[in-house]
Every structure is written in C-alpha cells, then in structure tokens.
MARBA-3410 file (N, C-alpha, C, O; in Angstrom, 1 decimal):
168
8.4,2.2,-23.5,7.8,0.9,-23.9,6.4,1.2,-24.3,5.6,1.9,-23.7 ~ 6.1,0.5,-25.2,4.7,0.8,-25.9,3.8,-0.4,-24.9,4.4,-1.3,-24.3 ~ 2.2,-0.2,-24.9,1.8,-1.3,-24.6,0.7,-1.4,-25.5,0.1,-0.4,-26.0 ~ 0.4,-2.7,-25.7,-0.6,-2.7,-26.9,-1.2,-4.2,-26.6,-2.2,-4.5,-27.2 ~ -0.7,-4.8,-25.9,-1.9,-6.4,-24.9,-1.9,-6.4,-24.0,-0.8,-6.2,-23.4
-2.8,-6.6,-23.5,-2.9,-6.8,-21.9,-1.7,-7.2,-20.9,-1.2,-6.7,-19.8 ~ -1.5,-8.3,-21.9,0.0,-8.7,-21.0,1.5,-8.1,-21.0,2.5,-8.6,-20.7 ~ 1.4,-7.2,-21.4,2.1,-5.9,-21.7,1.3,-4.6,-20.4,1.9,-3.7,-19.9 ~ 0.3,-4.9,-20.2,-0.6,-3.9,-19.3,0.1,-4.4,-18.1,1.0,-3.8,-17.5 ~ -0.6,-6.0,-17.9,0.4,-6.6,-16.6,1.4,-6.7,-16.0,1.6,-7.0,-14.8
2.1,-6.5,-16.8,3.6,-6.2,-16.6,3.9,-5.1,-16.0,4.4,-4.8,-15.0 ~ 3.3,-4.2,-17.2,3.5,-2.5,-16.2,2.6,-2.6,-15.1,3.3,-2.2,-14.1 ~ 1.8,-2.7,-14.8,1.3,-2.5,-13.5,1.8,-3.6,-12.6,1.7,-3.5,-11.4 ~ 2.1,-4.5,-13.1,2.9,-5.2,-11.9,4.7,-4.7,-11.4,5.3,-5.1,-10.4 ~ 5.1,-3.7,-12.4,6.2,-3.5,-12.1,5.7,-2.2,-11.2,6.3,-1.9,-10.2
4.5,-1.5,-11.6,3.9,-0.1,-10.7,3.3,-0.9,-9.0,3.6,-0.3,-8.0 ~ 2.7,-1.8,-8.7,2.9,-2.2,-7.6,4.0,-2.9,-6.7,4.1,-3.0,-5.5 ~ 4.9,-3.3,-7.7,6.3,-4.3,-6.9,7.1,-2.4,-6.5,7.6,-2.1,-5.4 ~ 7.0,-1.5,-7.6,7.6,-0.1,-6.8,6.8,0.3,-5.9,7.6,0.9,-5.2 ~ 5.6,0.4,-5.2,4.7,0.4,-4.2,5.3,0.3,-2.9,5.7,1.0,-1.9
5.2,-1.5,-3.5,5.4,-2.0,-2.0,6.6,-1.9,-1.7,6.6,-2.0,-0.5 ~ 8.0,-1.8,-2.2,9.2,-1.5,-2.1,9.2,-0.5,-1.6,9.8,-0.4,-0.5 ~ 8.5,0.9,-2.1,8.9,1.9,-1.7,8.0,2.1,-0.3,8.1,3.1,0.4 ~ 7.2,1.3,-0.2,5.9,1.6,1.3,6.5,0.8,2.1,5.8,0.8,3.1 ~ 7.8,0.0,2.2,8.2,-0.5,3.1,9.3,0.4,3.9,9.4,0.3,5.1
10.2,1.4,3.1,10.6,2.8,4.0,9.8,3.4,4.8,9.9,3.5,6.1 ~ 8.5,4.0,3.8,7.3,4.5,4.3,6.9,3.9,6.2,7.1,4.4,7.3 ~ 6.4,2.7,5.7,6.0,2.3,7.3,7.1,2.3,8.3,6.9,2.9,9.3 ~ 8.1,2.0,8.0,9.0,2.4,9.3,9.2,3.8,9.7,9.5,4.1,10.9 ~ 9.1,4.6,8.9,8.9,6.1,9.0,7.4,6.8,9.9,7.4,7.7,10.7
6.3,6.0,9.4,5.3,6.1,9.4,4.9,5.7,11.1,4.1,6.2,11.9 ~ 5.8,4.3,11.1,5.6,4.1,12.6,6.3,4.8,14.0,5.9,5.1,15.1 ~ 7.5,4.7,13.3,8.1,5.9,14.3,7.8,7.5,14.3,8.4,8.3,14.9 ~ 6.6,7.7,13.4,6.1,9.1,13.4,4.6,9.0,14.2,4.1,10.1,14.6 ~ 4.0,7.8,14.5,3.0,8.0,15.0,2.9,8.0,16.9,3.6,7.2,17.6
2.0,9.0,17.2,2.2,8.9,19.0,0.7,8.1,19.2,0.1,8.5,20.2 ~ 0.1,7.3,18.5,-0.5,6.8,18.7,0.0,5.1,19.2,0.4,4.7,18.1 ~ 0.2,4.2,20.1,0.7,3.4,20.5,0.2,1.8,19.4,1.0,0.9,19.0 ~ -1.3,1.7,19.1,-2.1,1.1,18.3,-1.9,1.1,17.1,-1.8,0.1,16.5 ~ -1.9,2.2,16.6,-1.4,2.9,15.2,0.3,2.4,14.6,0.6,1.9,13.6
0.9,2.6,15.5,2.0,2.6,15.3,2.8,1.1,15.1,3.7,0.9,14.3 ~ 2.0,0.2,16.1,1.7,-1.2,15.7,1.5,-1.7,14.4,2.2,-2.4,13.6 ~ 0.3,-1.2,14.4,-0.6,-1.7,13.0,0.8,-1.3,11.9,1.3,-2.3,11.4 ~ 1.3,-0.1,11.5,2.4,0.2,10.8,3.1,-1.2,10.7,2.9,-2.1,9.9 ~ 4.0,-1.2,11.7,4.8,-2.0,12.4,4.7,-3.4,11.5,5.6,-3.7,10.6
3.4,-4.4,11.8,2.9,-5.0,11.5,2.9,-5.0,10.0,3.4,-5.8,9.2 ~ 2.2,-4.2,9.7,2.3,-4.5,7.7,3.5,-3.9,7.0,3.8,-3.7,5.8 ~ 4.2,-3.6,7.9,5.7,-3.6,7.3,6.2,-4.9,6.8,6.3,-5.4,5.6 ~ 6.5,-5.3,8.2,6.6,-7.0,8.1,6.1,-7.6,6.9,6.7,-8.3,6.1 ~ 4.6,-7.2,6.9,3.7,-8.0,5.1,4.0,-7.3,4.3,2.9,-7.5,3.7
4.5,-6.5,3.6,4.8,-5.6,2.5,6.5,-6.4,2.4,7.0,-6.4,1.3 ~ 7.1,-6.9,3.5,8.4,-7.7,2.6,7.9,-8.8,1.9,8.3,-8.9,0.8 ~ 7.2,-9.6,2.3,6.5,-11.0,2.1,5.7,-10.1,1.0,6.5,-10.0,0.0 ~ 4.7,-9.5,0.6,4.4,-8.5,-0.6,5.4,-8.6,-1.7,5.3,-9.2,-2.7 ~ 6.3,-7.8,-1.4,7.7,-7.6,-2.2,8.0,-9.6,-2.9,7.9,-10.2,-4.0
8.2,-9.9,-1.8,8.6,-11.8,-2.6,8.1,-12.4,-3.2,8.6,-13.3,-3.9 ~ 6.8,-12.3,-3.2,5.0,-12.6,-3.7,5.3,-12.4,-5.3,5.2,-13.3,-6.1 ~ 5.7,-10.8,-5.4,5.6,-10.0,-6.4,6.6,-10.8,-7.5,6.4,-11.3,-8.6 ~ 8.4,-10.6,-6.4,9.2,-11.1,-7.1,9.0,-12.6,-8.2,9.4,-12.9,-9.3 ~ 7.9,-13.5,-6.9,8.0,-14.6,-7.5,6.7,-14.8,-8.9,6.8,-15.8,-9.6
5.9,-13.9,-9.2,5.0,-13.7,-10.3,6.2,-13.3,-11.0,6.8,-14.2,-11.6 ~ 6.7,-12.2,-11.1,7.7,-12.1,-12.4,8.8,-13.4,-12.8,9.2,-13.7,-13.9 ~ 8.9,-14.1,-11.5,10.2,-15.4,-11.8,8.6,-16.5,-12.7,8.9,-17.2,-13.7 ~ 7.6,-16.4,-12.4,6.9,-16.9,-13.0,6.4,-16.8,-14.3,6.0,-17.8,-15.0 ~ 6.3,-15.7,-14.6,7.0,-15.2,-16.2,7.8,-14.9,-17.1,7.8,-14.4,-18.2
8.9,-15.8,-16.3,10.3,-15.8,-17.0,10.7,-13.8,-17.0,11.6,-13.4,-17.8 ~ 10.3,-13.2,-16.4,10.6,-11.9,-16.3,11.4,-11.5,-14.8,10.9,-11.7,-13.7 ~ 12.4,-10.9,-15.0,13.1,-9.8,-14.4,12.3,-9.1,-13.4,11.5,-8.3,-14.0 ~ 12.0,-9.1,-12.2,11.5,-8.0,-11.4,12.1,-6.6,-11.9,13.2,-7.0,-12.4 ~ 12.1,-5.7,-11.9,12.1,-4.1,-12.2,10.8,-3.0,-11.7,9.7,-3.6,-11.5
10.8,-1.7,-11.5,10.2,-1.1,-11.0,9.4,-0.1,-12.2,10.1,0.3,-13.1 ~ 8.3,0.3,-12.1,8.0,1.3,-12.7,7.4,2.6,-11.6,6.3,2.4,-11.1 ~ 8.2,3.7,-11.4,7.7,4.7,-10.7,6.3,5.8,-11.0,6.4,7.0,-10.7 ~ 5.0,5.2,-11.4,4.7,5.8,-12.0,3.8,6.8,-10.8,3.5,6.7,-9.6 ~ 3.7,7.9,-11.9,3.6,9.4,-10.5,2.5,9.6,-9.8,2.5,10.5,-9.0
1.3,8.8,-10.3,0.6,8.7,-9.0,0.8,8.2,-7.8,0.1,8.7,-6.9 ~ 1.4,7.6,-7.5,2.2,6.6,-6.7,3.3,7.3,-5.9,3.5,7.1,-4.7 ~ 4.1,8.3,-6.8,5.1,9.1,-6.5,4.2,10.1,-5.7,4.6,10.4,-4.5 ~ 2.8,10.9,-6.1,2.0,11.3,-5.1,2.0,11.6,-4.3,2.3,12.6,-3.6 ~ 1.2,10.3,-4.1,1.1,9.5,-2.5,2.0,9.8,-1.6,2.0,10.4,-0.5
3.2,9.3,-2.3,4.1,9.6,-1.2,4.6,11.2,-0.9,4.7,11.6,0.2 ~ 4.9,11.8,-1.9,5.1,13.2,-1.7,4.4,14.0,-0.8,4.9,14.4,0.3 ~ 3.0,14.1,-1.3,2.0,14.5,-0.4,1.8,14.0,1.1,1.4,14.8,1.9 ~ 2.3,12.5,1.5,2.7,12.3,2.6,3.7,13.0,3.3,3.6,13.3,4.5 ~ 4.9,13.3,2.6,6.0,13.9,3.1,5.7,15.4,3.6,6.1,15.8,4.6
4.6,16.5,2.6,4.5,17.2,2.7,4.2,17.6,4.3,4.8,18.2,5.2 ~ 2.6,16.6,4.2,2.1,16.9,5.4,2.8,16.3,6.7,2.2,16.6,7.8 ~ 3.9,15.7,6.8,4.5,15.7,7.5,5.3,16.8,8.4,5.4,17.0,9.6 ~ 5.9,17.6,7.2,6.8,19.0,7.4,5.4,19.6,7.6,5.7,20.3,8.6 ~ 4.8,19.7,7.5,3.6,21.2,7.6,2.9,20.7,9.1,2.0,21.5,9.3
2.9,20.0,9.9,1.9,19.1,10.7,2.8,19.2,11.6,3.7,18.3,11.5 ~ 3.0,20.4,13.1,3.9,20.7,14.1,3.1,19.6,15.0,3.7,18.6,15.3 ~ 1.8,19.6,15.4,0.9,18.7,16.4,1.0,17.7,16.4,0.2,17.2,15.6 ~ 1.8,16.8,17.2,1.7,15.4,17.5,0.6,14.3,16.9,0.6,13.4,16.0 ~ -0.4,15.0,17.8,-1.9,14.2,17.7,-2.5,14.6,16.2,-3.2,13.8,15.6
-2.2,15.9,15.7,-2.8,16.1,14.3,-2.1,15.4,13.8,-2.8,14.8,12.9 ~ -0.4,14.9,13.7,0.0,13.7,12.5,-0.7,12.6,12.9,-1.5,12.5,11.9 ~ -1.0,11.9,13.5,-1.5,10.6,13.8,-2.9,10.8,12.9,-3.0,9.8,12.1 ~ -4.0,11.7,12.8,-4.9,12.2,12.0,-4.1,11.8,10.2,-4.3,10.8,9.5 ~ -3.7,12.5,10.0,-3.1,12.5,8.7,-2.6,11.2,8.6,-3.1,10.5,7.7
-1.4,10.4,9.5,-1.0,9.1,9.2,-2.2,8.4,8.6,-2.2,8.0,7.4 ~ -3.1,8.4,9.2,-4.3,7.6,9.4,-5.3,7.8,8.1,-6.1,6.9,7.7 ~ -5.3,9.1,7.6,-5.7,9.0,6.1,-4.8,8.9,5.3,-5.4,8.6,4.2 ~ -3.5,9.0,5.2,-2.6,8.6,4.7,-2.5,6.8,4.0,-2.7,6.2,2.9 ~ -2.3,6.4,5.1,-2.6,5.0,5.3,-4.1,4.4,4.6,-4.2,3.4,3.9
-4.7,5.0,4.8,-6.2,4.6,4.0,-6.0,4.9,2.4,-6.4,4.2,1.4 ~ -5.5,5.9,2.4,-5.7,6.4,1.0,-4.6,5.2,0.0,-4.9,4.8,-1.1 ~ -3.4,4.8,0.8,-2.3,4.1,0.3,-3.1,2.6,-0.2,-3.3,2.2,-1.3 ~ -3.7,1.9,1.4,-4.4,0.8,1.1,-5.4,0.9,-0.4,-5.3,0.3,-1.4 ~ -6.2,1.7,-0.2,-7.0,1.4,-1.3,-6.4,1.8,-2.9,-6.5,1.3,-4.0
-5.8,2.6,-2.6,-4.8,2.2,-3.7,-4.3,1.0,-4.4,-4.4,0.5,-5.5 ~ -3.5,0.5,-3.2,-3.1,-1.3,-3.7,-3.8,-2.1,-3.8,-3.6,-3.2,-4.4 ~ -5.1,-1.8,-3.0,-6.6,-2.8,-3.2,-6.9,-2.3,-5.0,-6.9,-3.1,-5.9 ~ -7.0,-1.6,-5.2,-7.4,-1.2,-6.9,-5.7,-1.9,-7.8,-5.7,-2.5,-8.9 ~ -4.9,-1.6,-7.1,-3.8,-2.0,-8.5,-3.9,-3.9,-8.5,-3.9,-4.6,-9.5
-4.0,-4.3,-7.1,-4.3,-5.9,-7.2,-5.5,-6.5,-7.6,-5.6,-7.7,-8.0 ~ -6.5,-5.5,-7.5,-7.8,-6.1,-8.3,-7.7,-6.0,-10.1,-8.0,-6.8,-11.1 ~ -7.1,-4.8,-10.0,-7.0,-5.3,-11.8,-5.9,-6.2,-11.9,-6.2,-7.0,-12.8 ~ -4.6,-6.6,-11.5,-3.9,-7.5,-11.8,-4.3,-8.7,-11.7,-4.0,-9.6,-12.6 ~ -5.0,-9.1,-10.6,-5.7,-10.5,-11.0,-7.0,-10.2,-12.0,-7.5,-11.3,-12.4
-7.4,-9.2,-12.3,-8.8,-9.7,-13.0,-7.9,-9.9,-14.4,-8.4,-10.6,-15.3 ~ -6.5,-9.1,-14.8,-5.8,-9.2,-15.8,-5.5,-11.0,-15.5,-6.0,-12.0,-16.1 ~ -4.5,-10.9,-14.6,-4.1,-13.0,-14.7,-5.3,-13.6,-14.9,-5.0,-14.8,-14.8 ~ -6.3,-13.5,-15.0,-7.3,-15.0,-15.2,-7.8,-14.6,-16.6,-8.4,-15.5,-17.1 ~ -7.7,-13.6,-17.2,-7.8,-13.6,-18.6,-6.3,-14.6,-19.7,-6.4,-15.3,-20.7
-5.3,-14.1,-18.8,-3.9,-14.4,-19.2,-3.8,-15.6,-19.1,-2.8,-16.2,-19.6 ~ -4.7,-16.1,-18.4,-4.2,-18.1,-18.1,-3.0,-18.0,-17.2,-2.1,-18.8,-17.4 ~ -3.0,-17.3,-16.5,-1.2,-17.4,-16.2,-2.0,-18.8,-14.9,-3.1,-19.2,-14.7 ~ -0.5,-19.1,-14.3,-0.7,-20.5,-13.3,-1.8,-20.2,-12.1,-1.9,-19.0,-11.8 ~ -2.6,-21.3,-11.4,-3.0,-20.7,-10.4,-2.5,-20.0,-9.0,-2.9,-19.1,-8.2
-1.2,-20.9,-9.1,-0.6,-20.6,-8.2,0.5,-19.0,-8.0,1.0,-18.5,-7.0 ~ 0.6,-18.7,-9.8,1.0,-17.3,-9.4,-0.1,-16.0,-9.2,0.3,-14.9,-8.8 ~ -1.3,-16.3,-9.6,-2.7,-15.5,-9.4,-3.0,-15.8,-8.0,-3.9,-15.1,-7.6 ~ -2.3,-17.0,-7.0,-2.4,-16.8,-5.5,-1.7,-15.7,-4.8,-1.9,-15.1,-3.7 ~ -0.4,-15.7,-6.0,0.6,-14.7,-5.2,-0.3,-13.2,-4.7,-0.3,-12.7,-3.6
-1.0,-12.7,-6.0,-1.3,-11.7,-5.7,-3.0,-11.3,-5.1,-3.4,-10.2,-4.6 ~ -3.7,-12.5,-5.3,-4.2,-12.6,-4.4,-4.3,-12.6,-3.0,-5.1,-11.8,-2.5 ~ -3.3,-13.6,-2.3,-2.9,-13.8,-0.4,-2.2,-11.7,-0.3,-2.2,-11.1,0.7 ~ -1.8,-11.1,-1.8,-1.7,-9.4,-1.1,-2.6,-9.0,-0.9,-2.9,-8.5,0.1 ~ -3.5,-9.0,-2.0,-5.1,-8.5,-2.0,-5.5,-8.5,-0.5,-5.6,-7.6,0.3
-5.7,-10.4,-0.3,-6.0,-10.3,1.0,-5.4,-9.4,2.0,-6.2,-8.8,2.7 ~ -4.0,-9.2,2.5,-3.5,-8.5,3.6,-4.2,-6.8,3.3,-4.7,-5.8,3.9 ~ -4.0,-6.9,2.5,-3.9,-5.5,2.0,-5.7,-5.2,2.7,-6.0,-4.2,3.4 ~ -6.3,-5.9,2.4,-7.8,-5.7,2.7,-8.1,-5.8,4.2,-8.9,-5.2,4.8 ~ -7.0,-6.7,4.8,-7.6,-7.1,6.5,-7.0,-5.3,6.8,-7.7,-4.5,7.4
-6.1,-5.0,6.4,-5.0,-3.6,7.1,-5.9,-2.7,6.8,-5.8,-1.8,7.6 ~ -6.8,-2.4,5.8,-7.9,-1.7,5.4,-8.7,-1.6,6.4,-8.8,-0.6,7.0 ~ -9.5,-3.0,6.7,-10.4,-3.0,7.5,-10.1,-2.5,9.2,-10.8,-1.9,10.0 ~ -8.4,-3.1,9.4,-8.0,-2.6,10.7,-7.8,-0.7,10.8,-7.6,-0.1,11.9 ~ -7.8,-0.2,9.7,-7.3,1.3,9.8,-8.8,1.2,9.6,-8.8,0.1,10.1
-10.0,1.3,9.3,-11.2,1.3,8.8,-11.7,1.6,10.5,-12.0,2.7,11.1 ~ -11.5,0.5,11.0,-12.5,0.5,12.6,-11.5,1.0,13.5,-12.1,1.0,14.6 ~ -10.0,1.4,13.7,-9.4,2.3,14.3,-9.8,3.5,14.2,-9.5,4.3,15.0 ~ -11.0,3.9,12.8,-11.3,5.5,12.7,-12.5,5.8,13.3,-13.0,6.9,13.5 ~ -13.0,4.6,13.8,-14.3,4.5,14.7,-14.1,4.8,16.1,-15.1,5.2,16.8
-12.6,4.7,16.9,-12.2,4.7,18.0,-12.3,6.0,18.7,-11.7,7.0,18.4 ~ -13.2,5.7,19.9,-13.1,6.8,20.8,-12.1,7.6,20.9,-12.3,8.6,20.2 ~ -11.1,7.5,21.4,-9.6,8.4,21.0,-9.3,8.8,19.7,-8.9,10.0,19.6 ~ -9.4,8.4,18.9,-9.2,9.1,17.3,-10.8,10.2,17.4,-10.6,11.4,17.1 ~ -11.9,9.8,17.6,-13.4,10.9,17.7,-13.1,12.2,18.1,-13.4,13.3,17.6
-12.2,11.8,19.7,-12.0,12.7,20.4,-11.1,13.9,19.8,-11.4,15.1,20.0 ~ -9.9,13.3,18.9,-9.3,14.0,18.7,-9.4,14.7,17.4,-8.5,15.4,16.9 ~ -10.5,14.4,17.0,-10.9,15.1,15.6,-11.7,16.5,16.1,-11.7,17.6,15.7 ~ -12.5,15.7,17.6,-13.4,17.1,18.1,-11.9,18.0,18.4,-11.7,19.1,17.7 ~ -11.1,17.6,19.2,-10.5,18.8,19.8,-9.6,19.8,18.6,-9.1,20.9,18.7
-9.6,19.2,17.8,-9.1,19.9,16.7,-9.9,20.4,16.0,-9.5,20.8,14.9 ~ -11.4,20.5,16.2,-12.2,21.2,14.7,-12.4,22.9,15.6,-12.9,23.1,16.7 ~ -11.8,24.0,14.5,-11.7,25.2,15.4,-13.5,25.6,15.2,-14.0,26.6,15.8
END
C-alpha cells in the first residue's frame, strides 16, 4: 500500500500500534511471570489488564473510520520484541533479568508514548471526532502513568543495590 496523505499515514501507524499492543499483551504476561521482583511483576500484571482496554480503544477508532481493525507488523516493533526474547535466553541471573525487564519495559513505553503522540497530533489535523482522538488519548495517558511508575521503580533502593552488585 502506497501512502501519499496523512490519513493514509494514520491508518498505518494506527494499524503499527493496534499490532503493539496486541502483541505486548503476550509480552506482559510473559514478562510478569519472568520477573522475581514482587513490585515489578505487579506493575506488568497491571498494564496487561490496560493494554486489553488499549486494544478496544484502538478497535473502536478504526469502527470509527468505517475501517477494519488489521495489524501492521512493522520491524521496529518486531525489534523490541526480539531483542527482548534475546536477552532473555542469554540472562541465566534471576536478579540481572529483572534489570533488563525493567529497561525493556521503558524502552517499550516510550515507544508507544511516540506512536500515540503522532497519532493524535495526526487526528486533530484530520478533524476526525473528539471522542475518537479520546480514544487514543486516555492510551497516551496510561501509557505515560506506567512510564512514570517504571521511571521511579529505577530510583528504588533495591533496584541501586542491584545494579551495584552486578557492576564487575
């Protein structure tokens, strides 16, 4: 598919975040039963839950366009996740995956904080409804609190600690 207007742009990148969060909803359950951090593993837990509600958000912007939900895999995205998987197999130390989860996780968030900021700075050029420019907005927002919650978890005594005991 060619794109050549914006709303052609929005489309693809809205079909590259609805594959995101679809595919980051495996992710976190993976993610949480991989962490031995008790807090961490929560927080996972927790934006699992918001990444379905993400996912219906999404669906309902496309029902809003008279468009089809569908996925676009595009391979930065595929990435992310690869490189997650990687360091998974390669990362025998308990407490060193919880490290990686944890930039893992950051690196994902700000990701979806960048694809939701151009999708709405795209909907308010588009006219599209207010109420479907809420949809992805109310993600924006989660997407930013989970930011800020993995943000001041890296502040945490226990996470400091364990960055010391691991620097050879």
């Amino acid at each position: 598919m060619s794109i050549n207007n914006v709303e052609q742009l929005f489309l693809h990148d809205l079909k590259t975040v609805y594959y995101f969060e679809t595919r980051l909803q495996e992710q976190l359950v993976e993610m949480a039963e991989q962490a031995g951090n008790d807090e961490l593993a929560e927080l996972f837990t927790r934006h699992q839950a918001e990444t379905l509600e993400h996912v219906e958000r999404i669906e309902q912007v496309f029902a809003d366009m008279g468009e089809v939900p569908e996925i676009h895999e595009a391979a930065s995205i595929q990435g992310l996740f690869r490189e997650a998987e990687h360091l998974e197999q390669d990362i025998t130390e308990p407490e060193m995956l919880d490290l990686s989860l944890i930039n893992t996780a950051l690196n994902i968030e700000r990701t979806e904080i960048t694809l939701y900021e151009g999708l709405i700075r795209m909907s308010k050029r588009l006219g599209l409804e207010k109420e479907t420019v809420q949809h992805l907005k109310n993600n924006l927002e989660d997407e930013e609190q989970t930011l800020q919650k993995l943000e001041t978890m890296t502040g945490q005594n226990w996470l400091n600690q364990l960055i010391e005991r691991f620097i050879p």
